[in-house]
C-alpha positions in Angstrom: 47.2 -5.3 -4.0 49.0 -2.1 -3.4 47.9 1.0 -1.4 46.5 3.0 -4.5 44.3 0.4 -5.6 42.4 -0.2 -1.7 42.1 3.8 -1.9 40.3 3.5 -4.8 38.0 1.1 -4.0 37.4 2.8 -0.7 36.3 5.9 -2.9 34.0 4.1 -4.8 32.0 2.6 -2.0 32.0 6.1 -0.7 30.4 7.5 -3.7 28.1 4.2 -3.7 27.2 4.6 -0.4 26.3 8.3 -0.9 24.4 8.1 -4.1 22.4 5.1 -2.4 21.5 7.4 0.7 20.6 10.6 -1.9 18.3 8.1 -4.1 17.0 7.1 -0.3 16.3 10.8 0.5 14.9 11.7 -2.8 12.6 8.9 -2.5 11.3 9.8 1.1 10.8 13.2 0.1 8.9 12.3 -2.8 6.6 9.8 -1.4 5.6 12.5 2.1 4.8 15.1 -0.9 2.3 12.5 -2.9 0.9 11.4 0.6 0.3 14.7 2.0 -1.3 16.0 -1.2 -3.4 12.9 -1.4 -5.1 13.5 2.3 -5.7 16.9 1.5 -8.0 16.0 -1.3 -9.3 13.3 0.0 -10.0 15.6 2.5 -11.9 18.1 0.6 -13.5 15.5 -1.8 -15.4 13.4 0.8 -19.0 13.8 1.1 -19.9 15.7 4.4 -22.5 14.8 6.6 -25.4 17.7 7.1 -25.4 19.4 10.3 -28.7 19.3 11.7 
């Protein structure tokens, strides 16, 4: 295999790599949103016990 050929594929696993670790991210950052807005309604929708 010759020297251009290994530098390509090196590129590619880069951009691999990186486009796996972005879809990652994304998918954290989506999944902390849904989760925090879910406690906050559950939150405010369950029933509260009367004070007295």
């Amino acid at each position: 295999m010759d020297d251009a050929f290994e530098e390509r594929v090196a590129v590619e696993q880069e951009a691999v790599g990186s486009a796996f670790s972005d879809a990652v991210a994304h998918t954290s950052l989506v999944g902390a949103i849904v989760l925090g807005a879910g406690s906050v309604l559950v939150a405010l929708l369950l029933p509260r016990r009367p004070r007295g």
